[in-house]
C-alpha positions in Angstrom: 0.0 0.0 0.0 1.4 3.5 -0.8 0.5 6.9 -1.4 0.0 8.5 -4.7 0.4 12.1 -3.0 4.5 12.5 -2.7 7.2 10.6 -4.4 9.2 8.6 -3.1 6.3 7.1 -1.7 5.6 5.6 2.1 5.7 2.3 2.1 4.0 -0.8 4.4 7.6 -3.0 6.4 7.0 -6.0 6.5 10.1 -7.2 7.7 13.1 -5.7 9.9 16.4 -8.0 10.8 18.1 -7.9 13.8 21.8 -6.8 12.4 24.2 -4.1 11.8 23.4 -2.4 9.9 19.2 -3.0 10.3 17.9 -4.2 6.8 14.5 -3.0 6.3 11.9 -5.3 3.9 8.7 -3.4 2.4 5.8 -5.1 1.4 5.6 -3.5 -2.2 8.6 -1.7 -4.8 10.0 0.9 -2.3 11.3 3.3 -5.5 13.7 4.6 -3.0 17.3 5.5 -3.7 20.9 6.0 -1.6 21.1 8.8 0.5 17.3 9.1 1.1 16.6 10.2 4.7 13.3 8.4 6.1 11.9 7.6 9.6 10.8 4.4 10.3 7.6 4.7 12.2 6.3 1.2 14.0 3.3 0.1 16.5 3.9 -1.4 19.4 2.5 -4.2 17.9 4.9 -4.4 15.5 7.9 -5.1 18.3 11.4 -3.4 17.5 10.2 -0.5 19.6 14.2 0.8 20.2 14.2 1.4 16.1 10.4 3.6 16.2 10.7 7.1 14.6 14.8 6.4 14.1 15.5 8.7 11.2 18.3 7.6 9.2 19.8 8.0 5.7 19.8 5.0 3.2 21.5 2.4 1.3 19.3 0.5 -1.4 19.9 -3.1 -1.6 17.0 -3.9 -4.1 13.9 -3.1 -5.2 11.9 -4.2 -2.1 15.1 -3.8 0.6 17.3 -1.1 2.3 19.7 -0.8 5.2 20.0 2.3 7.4 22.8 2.9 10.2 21.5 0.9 13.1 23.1 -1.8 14.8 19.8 -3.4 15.5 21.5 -6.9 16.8 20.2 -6.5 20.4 17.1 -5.6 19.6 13.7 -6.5 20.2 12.7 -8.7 17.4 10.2 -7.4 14.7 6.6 -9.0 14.5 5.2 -9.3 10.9 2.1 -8.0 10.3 -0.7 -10.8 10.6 -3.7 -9.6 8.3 -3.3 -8.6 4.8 -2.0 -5.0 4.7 -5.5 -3.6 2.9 -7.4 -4.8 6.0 -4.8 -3.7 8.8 -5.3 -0.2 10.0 -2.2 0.2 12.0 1.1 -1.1 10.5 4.8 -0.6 10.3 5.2 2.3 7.5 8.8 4.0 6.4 8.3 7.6 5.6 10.7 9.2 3.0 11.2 12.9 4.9 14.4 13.9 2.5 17.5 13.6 0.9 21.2 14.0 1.4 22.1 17.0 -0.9 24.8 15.6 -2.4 23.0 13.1 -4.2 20.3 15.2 -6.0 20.7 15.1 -9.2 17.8 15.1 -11.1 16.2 18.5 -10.4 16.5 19.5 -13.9 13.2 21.1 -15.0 11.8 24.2 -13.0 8.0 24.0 -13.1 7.3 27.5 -12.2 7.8 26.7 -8.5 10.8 28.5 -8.3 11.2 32.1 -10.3 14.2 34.0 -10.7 14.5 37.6 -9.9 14.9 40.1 -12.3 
């Protein structure tokens, strides 16, 4: 499940390993890239409670998995959802909130948002 509103999109975890560094699983094509700042935002239900609103930059490992600079070893261990995600009102989410500067690099078209002075 993700929003259509922003891009890079939040996105549903559906898994989170106990390691260093913490590898974070979505449940859909994240569409996130390195040096992507997020927060990871988790119920209680959802166990890993020491990693809740960490907000950390990231390093893509595929499509559906990313790592960001926890040692998460010692943790609590983190409990899958149980119902399908469409049905389950309160669940894990990762929340893209920005990006490292030096990796932007494709703001190449101004779309008015920005103007110039004269």
């Amino acid at each position: 499940m993700t929003s259509t509103f922003f891009s890079p999109y939040q996105n549903v975890i559906s898994n989170i390993t106990n390691s260093n560094p913490a590898q974070v699983t979505t449940a859909s094509n994240h569409g996130y890239f390195n040096g992507l700042v997020v927060r990871l935002v988790l119920p209680l239900t959802s166990g890993m409670n020491q990693i809740n609103n960490l907000v950390s930059e990231i390093f893509v490992v595929d499509s559906t998995n990313f790592t960001v600079s926890v040692d998460s070893t010692n943790f609590d261990a983190f409990i899958p959802p149980l119902l399908p995600i469409a049905s389950n009102p309160s669940l894990a989410q990762v929340l893209p909130i920005g990006e490292n500067a030096l990796t932007l690099t494709s703001a190449t078209e101004n779309n008015n948002n920005i103007r110039p002075e004269l």
